[in-house]
KOLKOLLO-891001 format. One record per residue (C-alpha): x, y, z. Coordinates in Angstrom, 2 decimals, padded with zeros to 5 digits. Example, Ala and Ser with C-alpha at 12.3 -4.5 7.8 and 13.67 -1.06 7.14 Angstrom:
<sites>
+---------+---------+---------+
:       u :       v :       w :
+---------+---------+---------+
:  012.30 : -004.50 :  007.80 :
:  013.67 : -001.06 :  007.14 :
+---------+---------+---------+
</sites>
This chain:
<sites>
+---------+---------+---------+
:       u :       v :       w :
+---------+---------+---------+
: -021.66 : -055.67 :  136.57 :
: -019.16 : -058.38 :  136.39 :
: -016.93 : -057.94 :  133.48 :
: -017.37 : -061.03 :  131.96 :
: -021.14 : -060.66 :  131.87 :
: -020.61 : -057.50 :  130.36 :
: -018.62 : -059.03 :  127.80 :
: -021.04 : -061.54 :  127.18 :
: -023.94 : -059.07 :  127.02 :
: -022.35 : -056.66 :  124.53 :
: -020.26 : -059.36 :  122.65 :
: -022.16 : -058.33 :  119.64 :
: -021.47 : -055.08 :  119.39 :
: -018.07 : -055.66 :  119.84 :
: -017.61 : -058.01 :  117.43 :
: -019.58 : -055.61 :  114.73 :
: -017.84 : -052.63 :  115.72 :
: -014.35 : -054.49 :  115.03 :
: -015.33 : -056.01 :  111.76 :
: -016.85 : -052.08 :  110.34 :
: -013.09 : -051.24 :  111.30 :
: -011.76 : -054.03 :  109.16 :
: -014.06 : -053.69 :  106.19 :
: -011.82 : -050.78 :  105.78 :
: -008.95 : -051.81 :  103.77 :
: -006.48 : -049.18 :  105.65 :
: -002.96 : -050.72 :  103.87 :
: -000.81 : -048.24 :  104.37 :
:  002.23 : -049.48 :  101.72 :
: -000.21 : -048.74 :  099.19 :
: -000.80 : -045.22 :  097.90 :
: -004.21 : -045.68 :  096.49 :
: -005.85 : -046.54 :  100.01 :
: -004.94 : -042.98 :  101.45 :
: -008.56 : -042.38 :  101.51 :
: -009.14 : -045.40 :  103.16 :
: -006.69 : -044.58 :  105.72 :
: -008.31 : -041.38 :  106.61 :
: -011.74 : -043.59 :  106.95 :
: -010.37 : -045.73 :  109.22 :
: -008.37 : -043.09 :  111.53 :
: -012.06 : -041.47 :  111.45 :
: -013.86 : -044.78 :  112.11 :
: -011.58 : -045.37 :  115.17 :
: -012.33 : -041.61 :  116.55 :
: -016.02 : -042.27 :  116.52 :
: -015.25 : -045.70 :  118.55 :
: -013.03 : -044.03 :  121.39 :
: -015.56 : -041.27 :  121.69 :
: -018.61 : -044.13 :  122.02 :
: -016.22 : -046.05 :  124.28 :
: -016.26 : -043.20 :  126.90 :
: -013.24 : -040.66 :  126.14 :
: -013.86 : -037.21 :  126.70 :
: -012.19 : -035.98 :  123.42 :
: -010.66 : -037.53 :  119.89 :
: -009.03 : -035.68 :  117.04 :
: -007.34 : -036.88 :  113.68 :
: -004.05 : -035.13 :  114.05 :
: -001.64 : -035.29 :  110.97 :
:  001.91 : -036.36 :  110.53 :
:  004.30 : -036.15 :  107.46 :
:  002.42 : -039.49 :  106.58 :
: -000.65 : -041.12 :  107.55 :
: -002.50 : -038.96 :  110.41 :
: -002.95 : -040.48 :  113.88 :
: -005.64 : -040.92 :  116.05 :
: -005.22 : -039.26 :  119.46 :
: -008.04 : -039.61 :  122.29 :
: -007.89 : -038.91 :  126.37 :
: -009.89 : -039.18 :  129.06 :
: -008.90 : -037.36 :  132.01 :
: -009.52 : -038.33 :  135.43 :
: -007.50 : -035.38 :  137.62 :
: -004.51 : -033.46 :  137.50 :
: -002.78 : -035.32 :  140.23 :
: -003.38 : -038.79 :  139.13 :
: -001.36 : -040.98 :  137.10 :
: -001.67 : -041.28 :  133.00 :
: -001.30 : -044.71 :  130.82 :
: -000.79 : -044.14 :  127.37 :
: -002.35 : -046.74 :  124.96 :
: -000.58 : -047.67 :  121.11 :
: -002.07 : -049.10 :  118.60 :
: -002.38 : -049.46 :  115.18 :
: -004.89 : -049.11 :  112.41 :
: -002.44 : -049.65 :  109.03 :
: -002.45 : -053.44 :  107.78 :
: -000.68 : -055.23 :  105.77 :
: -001.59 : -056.14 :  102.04 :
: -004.08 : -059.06 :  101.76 :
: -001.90 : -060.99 :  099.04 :
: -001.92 : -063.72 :  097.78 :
: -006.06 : -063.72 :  097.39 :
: -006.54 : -067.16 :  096.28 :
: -005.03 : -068.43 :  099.64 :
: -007.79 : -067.02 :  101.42 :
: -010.86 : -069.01 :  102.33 :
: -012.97 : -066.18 :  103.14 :
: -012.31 : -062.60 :  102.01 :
: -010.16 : -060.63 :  103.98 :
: -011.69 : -057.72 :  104.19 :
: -015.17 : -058.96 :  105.25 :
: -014.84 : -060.86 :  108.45 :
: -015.94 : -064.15 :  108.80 :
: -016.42 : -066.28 :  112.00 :
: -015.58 : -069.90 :  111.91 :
: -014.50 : -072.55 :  114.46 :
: -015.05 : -069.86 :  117.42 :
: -012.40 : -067.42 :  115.14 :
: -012.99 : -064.58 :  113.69 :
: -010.78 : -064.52 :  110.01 :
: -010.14 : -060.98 :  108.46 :
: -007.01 : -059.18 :  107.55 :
: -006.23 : -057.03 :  110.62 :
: -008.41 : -059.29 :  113.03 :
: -005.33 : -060.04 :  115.18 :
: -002.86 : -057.35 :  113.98 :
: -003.58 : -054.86 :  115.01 :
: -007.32 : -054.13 :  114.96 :
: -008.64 : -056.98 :  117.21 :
: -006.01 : -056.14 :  119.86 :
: -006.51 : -052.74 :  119.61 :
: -010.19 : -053.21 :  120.61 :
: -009.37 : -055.55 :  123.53 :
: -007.67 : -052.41 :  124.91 :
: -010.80 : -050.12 :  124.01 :
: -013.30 : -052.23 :  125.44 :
: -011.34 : -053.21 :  128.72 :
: -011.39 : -049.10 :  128.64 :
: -015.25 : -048.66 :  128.11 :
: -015.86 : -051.24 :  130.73 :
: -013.97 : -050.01 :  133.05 :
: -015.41 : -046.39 :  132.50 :
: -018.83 : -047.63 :  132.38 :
: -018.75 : -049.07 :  135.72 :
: -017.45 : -046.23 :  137.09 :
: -013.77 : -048.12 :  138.19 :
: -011.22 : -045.74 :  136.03 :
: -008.60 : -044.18 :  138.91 :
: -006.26 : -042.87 :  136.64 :
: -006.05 : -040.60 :  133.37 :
: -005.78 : -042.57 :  129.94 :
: -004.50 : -041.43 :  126.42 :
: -004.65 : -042.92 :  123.27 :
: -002.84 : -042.36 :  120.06 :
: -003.33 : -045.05 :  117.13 :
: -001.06 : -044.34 :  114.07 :
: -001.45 : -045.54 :  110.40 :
:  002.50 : -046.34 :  109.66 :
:  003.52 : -049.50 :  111.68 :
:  003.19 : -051.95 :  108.66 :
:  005.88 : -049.41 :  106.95 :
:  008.20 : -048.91 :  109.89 :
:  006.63 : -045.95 :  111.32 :
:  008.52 : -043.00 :  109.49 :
:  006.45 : -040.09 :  110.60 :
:  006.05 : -041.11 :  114.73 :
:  009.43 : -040.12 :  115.58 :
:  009.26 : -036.75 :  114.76 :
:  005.68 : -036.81 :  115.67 :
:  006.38 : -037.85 :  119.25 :
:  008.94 : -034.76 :  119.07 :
:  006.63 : -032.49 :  118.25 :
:  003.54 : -033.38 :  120.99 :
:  005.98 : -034.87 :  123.75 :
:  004.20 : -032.91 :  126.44 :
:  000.36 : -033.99 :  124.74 :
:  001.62 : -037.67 :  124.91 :
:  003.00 : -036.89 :  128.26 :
:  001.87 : -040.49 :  130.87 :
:  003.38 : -042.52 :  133.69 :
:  003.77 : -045.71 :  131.64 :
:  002.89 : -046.71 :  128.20 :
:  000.58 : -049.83 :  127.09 :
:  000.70 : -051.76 :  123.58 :
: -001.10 : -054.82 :  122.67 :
:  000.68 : -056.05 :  119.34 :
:  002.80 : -058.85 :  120.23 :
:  001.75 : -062.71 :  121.17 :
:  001.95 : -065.11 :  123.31 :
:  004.05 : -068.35 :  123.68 :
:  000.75 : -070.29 :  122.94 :
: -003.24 : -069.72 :  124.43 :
: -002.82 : -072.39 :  127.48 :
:  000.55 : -070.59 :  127.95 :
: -000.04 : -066.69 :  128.95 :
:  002.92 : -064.60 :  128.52 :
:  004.36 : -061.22 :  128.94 :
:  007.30 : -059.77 :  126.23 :
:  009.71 : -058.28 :  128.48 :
:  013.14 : -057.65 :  126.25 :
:  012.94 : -056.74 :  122.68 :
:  016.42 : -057.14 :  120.07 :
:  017.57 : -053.70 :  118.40 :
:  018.72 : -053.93 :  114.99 :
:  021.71 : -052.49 :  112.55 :
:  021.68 : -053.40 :  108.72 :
:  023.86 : -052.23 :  106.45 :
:  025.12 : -053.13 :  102.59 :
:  028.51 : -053.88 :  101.65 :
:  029.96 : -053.37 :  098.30 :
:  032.63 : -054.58 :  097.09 :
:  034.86 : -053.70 :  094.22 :
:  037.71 : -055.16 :  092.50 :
:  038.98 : -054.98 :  088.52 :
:  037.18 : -051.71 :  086.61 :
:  034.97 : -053.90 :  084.56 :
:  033.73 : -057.80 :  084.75 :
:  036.97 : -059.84 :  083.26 :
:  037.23 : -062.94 :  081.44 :
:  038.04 : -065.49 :  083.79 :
:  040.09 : -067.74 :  082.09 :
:  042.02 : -064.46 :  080.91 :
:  042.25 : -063.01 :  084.37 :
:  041.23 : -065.91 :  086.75 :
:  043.82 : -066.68 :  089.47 :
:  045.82 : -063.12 :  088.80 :
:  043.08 : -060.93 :  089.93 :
:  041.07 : -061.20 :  093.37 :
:  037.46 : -061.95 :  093.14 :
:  035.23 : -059.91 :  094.80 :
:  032.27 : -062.57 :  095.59 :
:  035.29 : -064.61 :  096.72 :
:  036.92 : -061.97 :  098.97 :
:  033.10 : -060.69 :  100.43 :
:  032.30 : -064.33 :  101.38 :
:  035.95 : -064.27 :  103.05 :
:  035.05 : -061.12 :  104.55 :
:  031.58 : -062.08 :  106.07 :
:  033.01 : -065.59 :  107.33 :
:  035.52 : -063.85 :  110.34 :
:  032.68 : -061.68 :  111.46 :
:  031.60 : -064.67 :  113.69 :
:  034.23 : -066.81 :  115.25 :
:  034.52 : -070.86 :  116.26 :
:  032.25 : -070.72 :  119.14 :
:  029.52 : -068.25 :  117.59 :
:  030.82 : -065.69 :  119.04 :
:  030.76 : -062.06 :  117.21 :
:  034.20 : -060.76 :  116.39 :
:  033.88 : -056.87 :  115.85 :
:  036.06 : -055.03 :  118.47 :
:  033.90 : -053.82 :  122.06 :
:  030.73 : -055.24 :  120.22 :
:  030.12 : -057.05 :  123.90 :
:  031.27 : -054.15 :  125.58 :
:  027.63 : -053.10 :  126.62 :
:  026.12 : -056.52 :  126.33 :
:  024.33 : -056.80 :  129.69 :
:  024.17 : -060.55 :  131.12 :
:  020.61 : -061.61 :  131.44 :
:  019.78 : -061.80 :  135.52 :
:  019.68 : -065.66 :  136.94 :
:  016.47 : -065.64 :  137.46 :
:  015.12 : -064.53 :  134.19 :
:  017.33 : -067.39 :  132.77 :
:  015.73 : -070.14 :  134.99 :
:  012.28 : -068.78 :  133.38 :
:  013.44 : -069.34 :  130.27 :
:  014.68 : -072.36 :  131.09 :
:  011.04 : -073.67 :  132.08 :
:  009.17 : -072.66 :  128.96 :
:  008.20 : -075.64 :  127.48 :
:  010.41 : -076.00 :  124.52 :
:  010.86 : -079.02 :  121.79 :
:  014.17 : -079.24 :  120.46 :
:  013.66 : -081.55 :  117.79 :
:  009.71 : -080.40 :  117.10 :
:  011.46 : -076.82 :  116.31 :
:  014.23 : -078.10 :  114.00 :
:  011.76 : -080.36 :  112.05 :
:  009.34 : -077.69 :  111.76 :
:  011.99 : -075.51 :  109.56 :
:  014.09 : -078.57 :  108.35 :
:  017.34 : -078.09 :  109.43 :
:  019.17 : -081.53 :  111.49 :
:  020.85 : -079.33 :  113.89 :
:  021.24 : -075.94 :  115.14 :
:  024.26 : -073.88 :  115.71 :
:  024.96 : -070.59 :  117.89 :
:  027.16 : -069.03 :  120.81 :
:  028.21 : -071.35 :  123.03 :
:  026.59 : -071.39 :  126.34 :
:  023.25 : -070.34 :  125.86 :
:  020.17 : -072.34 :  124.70 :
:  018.30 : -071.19 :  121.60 :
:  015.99 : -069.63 :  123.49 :
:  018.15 : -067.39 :  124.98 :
:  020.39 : -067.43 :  121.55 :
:  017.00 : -065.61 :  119.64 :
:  015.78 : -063.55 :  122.28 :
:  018.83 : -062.31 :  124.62 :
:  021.90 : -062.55 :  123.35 :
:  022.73 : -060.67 :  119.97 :
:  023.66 : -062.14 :  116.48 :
:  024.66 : -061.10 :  113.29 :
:  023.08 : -062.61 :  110.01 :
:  023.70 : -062.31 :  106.14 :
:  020.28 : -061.31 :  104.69 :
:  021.21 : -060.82 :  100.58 :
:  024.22 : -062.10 :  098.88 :
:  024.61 : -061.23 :  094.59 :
:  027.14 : -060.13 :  092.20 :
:  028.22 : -061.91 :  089.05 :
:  026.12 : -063.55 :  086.32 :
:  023.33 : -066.00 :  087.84 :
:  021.13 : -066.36 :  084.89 :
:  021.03 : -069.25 :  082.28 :
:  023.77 : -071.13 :  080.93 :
:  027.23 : -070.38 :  081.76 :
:  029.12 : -067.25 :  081.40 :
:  032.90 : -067.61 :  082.46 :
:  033.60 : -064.24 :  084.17 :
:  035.30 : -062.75 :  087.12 :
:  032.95 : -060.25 :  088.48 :
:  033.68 : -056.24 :  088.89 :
:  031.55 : -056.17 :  092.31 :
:  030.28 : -058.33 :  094.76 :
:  027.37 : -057.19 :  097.53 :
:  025.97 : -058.25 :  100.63 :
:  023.21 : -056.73 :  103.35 :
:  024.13 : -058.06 :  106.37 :
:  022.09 : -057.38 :  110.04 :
:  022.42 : -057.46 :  113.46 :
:  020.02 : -057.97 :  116.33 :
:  021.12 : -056.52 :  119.32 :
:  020.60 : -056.60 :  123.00 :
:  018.71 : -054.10 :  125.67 :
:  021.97 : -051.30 :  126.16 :
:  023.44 : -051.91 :  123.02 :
:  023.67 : -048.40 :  121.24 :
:  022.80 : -049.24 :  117.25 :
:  024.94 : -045.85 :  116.19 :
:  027.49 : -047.01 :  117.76 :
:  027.17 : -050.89 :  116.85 :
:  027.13 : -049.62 :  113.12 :
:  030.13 : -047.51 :  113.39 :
:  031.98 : -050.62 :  115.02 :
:  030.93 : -052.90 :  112.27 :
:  031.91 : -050.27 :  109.41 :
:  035.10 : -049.57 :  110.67 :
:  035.87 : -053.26 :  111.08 :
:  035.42 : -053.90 :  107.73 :
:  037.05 : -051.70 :  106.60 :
:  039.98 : -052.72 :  108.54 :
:  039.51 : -056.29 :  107.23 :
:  039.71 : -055.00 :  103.89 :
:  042.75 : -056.28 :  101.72 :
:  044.35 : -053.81 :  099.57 :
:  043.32 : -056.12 :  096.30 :
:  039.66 : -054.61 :  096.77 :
:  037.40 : -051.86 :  097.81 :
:  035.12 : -051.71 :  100.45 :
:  032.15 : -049.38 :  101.19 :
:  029.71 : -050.20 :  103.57 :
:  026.54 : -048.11 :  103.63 :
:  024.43 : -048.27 :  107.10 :
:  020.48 : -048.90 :  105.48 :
:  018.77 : -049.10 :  109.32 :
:  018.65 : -049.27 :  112.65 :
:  017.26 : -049.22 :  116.17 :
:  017.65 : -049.92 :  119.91 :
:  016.40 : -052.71 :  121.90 :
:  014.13 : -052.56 :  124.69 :
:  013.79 : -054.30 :  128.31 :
:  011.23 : -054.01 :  130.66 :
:  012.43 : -054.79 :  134.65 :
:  010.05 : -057.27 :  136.11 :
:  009.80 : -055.13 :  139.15 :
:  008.30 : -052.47 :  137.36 :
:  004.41 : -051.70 :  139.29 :
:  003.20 : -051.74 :  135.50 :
:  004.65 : -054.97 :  134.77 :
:  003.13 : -056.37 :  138.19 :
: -000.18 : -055.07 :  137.17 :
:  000.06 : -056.90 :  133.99 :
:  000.79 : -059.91 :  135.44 :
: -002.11 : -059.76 :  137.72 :
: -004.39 : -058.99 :  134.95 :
: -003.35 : -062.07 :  132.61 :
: -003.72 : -064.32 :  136.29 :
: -007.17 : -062.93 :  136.88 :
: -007.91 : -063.96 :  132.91 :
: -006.36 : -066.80 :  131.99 :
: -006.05 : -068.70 :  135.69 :
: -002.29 : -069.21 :  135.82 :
:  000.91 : -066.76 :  136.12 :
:  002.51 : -065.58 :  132.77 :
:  005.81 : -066.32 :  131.82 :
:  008.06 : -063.21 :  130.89 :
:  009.70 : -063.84 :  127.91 :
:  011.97 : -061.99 :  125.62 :
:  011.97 : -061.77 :  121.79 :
:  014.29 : -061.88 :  119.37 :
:  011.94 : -059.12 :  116.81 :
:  012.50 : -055.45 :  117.05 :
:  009.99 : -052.72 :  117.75 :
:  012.05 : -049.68 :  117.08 :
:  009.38 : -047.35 :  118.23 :
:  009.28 : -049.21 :  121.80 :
:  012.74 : -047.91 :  122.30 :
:  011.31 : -044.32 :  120.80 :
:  008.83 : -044.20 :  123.52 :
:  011.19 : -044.61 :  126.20 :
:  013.99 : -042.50 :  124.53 :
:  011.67 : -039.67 :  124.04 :
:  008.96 : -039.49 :  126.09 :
:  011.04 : -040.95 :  129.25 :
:  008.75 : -043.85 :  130.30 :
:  008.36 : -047.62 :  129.99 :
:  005.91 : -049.70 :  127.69 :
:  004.27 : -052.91 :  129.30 :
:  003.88 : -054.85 :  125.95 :
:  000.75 : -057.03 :  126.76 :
:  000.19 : -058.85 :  123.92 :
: -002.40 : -061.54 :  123.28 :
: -001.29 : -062.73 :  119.67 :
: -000.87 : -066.58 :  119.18 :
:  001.19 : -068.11 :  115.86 :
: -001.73 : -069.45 :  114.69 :
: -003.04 : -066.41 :  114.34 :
: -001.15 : -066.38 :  110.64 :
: -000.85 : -062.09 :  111.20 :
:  000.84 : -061.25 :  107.73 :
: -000.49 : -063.56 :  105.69 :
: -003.40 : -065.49 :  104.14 :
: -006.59 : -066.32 :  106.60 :
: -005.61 : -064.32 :  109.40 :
: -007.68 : -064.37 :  112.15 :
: -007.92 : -063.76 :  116.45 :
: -009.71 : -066.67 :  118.74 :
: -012.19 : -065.31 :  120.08 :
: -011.86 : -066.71 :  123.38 :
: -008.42 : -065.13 :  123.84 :
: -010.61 : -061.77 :  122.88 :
: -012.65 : -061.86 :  125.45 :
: -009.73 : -063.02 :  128.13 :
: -007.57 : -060.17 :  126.92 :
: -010.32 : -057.60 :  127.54 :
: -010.69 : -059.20 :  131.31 :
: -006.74 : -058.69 :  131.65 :
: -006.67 : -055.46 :  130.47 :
: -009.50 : -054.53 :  132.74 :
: -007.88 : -056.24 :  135.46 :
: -004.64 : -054.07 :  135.00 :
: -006.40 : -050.82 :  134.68 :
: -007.76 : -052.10 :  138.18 :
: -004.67 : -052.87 :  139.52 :
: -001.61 : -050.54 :  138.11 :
: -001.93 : -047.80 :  140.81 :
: -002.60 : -049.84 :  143.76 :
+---------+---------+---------+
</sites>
């Protein structure tokens, strides 16, 4: 059977079997859905198994358990490894919804639910390009699953879970639908993810807060000297000025810029959509390539003082700041933070004290377009939506993309089918269900084509 008429004949089902996942509130931030959690892990091993895998267990971690499934072709053919997740994010604020979030509603050829894009729906494009592809007898290769309950919180228990079951989780190349796509008449394929280093700066001056008419103009200021501080970390020409912080920055290849060059971009659309009249980064890159390639360095939190009503004249004790980096594919983030702390601390007049206090971190991620995955992908998103996708890289981080690759030793082909109007995080979320169905044909169509 074709796929798509086996799409259109089971479309139902599908669409019910997603939605009994989604009735089940699985937020993992909050404590008092930990039942809920273990309902949907459950729910999701009864799906694989009906989907055609041979075996699926709940396995725990130090958190929310995983899901882990497999179906195994032969010993001497390759394995893909599929990630997903079942964890979602809280449904607040309710009275923005226009349906209830946790009982799916279809409207305008959408279904809206919390979870319906991120990470649920995707997840069962993968499963039932999977069951079709078993059902018709086509599957050439072995296939794993594992489907964890901790993204929304930054995964804290996969590390050490991938640790402990690297030769379980052991595949040729690893597949994860939970990104998006430049837009749904413009297919795309994340290539290059940003790492990321935050830290928090304190700053200390006088013992106590000081009367600043008393003190004022004797005594350094701490808000004064952080702001001083944070203002040489990035130089005339937006360039980042923290000693060998280029030193492993690799130059994007010619021809990934001239892609990037040729997605269809608005200037002016993009600075009136967030209000600003201009926009301002390193010099000799466009802001594409500024918030996807190159890195950058941003103050997230500045405090210290009195901010609350009225006026209080006083010369603050201690100033703070959380600052962040994004950071490019061969960037090390241990290294980045030790670069930044010490740099600080070398800026650091002796009228003040300084203590910077890494908070997190984690590596970026870059997928080679010659990669037989990548190709694969490509074909599949052809076959689907009738025209090449563009590879693209984003400026986000995934930490546990670079996990995969630093632990396990293999690539991730991130072939996501997410669109910005798909409003994942907040109120009325919801996935077109056109783009379902042409994300299960792709992911057929790569499962057809990876080991060609």
């Amino acid at each position: 059977m074709e796929i798509q008429d086996y799409i259109r004949a089971n479309e139902p089902r599908f669409l019910e079997e997603l939605s009994s996942l989604i009735r089940i509130p699985s937020i993992s931030a909050q404590s008092c859905h930990k039942e809920d959690m273990l309902a949907c892990a459950e729910r999701w091993k009864q799906l694989l198994l009906e989907a055609g895998a041979d075996k699926a267990m709940i396995m725990p971690s130090k958190g929310h358990p995983l899901v882990y499934a497999e179906k195994h072709v032969s010993d001497e053919v390759p394995t893909v490894l599929i990630y997903a997740h079942y964890d979602v994010m809280p449904p607040d604020p309710l009275e923005l919804w226009k349906s209830q979030p946790f009982e799916p509603e279809v409207r305008d050829g959408h279904l809206f639910a919390r979870g319906a894009d991120d990470d649920k729906g995707q997840a069962m494009i993968q499963v039932k390009a999977f069951e079709y592809i078993v059902h018709e007898g086509l599957l050439r290769h072995n296939v794993k699953f594992i489907f964890e309950g901790e993204e929304e919180i930054g995964s804290p228990s996969l590390n050490a879970f991938l640790q402990e079951h690297k030769e379980l989780l052991k595949a040729d190349v690893i597949l994860v639908s939970d990104t998006s796509m430049l837009g749904a008449d413009l297919p795309s394929l994340t290539t290059g993810l940003r790492g990321l280093a935050y830290w928090e700066i304190e700053v200390t001056g006088p013992n106590r807060d000081l009367h600043s008419g008393h003190f004022g103009g004797a005594v350094a200021n701490p808000i004064n000297t952080l702001c001083d501080l944070l203002s040489k970390v990035i130089d005339e020409n937006g360039r980042i000025t923290i000693p060998h912080f280029y030193d492993d920055v690799e130059d994007v290849p010619a021809a990934e810029r001239e892609m990037i060059a040729n997605i269809p971009f608005d200037e002016e659309k993009y600075k009136q959509a967030i209000g600003v009249k201009a926009l301002k980064g390193e010099q000799g890159y466009s802001t594409l390539e500024r918030n996807s390639c190159r890195p950058s360095f941003d103050v997230c939190g500045i405090w210290g003082g009195y901010i609350g009503e009225g006026a209080k004249t006083v010369l603050p004790s201690k100033a703070y700041a959380k600052v962040s980096c994004r950071l490019v594919p061969h960037q090390q983030h241990q290294t980045i933070s030790r670069l930044f702390v010490d740099y600080m601390k070398a800026l650091a007049p002796d009228y003040v004290q300084v203590k910077v206090t890494p908070i997190s971190s984690g590596a970026g991620y870059v997928c080679p377009l010659s990669h037989p995955a990548y190709q694969a992908a490509e074909k599949g998103f052809t076959k689907a939506f009738g025209k090449k996708p563009l590879a693209v890289r984003r400026g986000g981080s995934i930490p546990i993309i670079s996990d995969f690759e630093q632990i396990l030793g293999v690539k991730t082909i991130l072939m996501g089918f997410g669109l910005e109007s798909d409003a994942i995080h907040s109120p009325n979320e919801n996935i077109s269900l056109d783009i379902f169905r042409k994300g299960i044909v792709a992911v057929a169509e790569f499962h057809k084509e990876v080991w060609k």
